[in-house]
DRENVEXZA-713494 format. One line per 4 residues: number of its first residue (from 1); their letters; for each residue x, y, z of C-alpha. Coordinates in steps of 0.02 Angstrom, whole numbers. Layout:
N
NUM	a	X/Y/Z | ...
//
This chain:
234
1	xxxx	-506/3546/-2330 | -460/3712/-2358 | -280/3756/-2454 | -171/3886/-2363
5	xxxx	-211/3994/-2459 | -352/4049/-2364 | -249/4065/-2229 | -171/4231/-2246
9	xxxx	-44/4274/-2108 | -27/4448/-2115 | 128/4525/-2184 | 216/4622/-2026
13	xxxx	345/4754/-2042 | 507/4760/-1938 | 494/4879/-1809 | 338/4858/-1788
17	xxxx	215/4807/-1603 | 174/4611/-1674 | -1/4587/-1597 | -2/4459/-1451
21	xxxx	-139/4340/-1404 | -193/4378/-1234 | -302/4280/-1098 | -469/4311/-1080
25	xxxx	-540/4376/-902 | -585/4211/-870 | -406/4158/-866 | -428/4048/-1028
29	xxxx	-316/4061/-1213 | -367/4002/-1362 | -228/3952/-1460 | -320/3864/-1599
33	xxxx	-502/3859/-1607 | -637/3975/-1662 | -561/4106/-1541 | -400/4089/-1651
37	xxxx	-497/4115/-1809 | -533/4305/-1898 | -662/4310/-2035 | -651/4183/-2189
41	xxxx	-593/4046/-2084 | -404/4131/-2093 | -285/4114/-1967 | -266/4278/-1828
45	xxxx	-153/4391/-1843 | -56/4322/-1699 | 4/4189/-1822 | 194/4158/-1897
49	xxxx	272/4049/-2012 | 452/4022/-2045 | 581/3887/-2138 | 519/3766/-2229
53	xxxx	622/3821/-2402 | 539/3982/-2387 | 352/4043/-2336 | 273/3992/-2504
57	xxxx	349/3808/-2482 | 280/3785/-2314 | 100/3875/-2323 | 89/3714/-2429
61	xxxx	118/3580/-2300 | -45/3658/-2186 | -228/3662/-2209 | -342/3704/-2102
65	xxxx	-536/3600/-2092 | -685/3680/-2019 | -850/3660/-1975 | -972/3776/-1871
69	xxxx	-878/3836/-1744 | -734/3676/-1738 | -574/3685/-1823 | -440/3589/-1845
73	xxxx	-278/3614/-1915 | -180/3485/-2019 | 14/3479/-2038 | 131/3383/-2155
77	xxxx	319/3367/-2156 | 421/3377/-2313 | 620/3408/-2317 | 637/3553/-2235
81	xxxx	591/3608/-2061 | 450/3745/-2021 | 377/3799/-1882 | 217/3895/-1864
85	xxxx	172/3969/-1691 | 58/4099/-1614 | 124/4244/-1523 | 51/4229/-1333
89	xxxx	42/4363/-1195 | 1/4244/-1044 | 96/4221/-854 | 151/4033/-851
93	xxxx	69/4041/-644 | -81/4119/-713 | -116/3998/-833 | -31/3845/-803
97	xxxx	-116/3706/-886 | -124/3660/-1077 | -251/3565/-1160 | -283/3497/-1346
101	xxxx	-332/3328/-1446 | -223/3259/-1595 | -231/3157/-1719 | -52/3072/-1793
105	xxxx	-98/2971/-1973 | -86/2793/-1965 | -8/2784/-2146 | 100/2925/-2133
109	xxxx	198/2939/-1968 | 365/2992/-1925 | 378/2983/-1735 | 438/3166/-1653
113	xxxx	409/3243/-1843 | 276/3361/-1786 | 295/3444/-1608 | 192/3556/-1496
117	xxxx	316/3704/-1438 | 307/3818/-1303 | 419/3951/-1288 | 454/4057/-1121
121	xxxx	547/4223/-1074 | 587/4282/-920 | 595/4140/-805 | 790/4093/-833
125	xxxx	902/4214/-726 | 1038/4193/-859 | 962/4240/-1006 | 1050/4190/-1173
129	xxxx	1092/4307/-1328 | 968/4314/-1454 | 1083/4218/-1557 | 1101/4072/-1465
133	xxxx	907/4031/-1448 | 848/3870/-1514 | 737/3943/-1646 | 880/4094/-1718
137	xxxx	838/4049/-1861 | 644/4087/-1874 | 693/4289/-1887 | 639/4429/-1789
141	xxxx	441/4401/-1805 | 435/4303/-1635 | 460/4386/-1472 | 604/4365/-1383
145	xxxx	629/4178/-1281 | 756/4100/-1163 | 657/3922/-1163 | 560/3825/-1274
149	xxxx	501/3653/-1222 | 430/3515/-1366 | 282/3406/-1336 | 258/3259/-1447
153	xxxx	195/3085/-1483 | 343/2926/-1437 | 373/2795/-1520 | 314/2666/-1389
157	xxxx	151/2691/-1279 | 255/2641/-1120 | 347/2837/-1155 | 204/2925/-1118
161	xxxx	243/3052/-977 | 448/3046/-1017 | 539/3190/-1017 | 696/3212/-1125
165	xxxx	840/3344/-1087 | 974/3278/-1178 | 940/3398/-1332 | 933/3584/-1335
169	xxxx	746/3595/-1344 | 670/3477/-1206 | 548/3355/-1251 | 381/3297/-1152
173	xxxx	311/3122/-1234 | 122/3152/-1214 | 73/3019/-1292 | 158/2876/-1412
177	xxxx	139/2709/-1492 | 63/2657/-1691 | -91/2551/-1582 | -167/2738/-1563
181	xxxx	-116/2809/-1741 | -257/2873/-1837 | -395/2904/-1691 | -428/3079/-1598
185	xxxx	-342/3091/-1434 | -361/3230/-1289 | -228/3280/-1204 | -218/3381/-1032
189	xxxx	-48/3435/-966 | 27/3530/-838 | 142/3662/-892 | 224/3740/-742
193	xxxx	258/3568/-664 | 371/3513/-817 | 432/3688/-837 | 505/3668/-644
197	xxxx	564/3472/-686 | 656/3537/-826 | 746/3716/-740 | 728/3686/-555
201	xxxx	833/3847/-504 | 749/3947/-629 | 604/4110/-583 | 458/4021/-619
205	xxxx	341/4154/-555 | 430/4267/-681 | 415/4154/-831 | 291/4218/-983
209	xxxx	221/4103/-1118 | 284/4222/-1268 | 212/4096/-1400 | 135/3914/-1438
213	xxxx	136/3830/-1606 | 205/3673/-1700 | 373/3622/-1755 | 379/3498/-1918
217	xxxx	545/3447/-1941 | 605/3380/-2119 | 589/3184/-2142 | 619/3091/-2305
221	xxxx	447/3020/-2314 | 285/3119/-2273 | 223/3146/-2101 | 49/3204/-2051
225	xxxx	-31/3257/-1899 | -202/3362/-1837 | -243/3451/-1700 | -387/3567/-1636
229	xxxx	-465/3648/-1467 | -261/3697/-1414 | -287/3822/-1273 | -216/3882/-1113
233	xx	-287/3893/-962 | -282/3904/-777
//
């Protein structure tokens, strides 16, 4: 396992075009996978991280494993929150589907600590202010969002396929249960169709995925999860 740092995220300065991952011509996004990878096994320059008691803290809760061509990224919670997320150019019509496998440890597990998140723009007729966005607080390196949506594992296997709305950041159970703890899991899921379950009156056919990444939110005892082959596609 690699220590983060070899991972170097590019420092960005404000004012500045952030680069955006965009889909390939055959309507496919790597989010994580070789295609997400630049030399040295490093993380693209697509790649943020923010919170977590400060960029040095946090760069210490992820690793990333690799062999040949498949990667896999490992996250672990501590007490403070971080999120770390790739910025995304991609049509939520044009490529509607998500897919990935995970892996949540069997000795350390915190169910909901670590989270896939989505986050749209354009879609919601209403926009909000930039300060009233779910993530405010991750800066001004992300592009700008009117919803995010959080996919994660439950804490019973009878959750799988709920959706939660009473929070601000709406959250798909994918998968769930400690029987399934420790083993590699893939996951398929239809983006669009929970993005319309979730804002019904909203312009779907307007909506842009503007980035995907992980959310690790503080526990008191460590959490870990894995994940690898995350992509988008249509």
């Amino acid at each position: 396992m690699k220590p983060w740092a070899a991972l170097i995220l590019p420092m960005v300065l404000l004012g500045c075009t952030l680069p955006r991952a965009e889909v390939s011509p055959e309507g496919t996004l790597d989010i994580f996978g070789a295609g997400a990878l630049s030399g040295d096994a490093r993380l693209s320059a697509e790649w943020i991280i923010e919170g977590g008691g400060g960029e040095d803290q946090a760069k210490r809760l992820v690793s990333l494993q690799q062999a040949g061509v498949e990667a896999s990224l490992t996250l672990k919670s501590g007490p403070e929150s971080f999120v770390l997320a790739r910025r995304t150019k991609a049509q939520l019509l044009a490529t509607p589907f998500i897919s990935w496998s995970w892996r949540m440890s069997a000795e350390h597990h915190a169910p909901g600590a670590i989270r896939l998140i989505v986050g749209f723009h354009g879609g919601n007729p209403k926009s909000r202010s930039w300060g009233a966005q779910p993530f405010v607080w991750l800066g001004t390196q992300l592009p700008p969002y009117d919803r995010v949506i959080a996919i994660q594992w439950g804490d019973k296997a009878l959750e799988r396929g709920n959706l939660y709305t009473d929070q601000k950041v709406p959250r798909y159970i994918a998968r769930g249960g400690a029987r399934q703890l420790g083993d590699w899991w893939p996951e398929n899921l239809d983006l669009a169709e929970i993005y319309r379950k979730v804002w019904p009156k909203d312009d779907i056919e307007d909506a842009e995925i503007m980035f995907i990444g992980f959310a690790v939110i503080k526990t008191e005892g460590p959490s870990e999860g894995s994940f690898r082959k995350l992509s988008l596609y249509r």
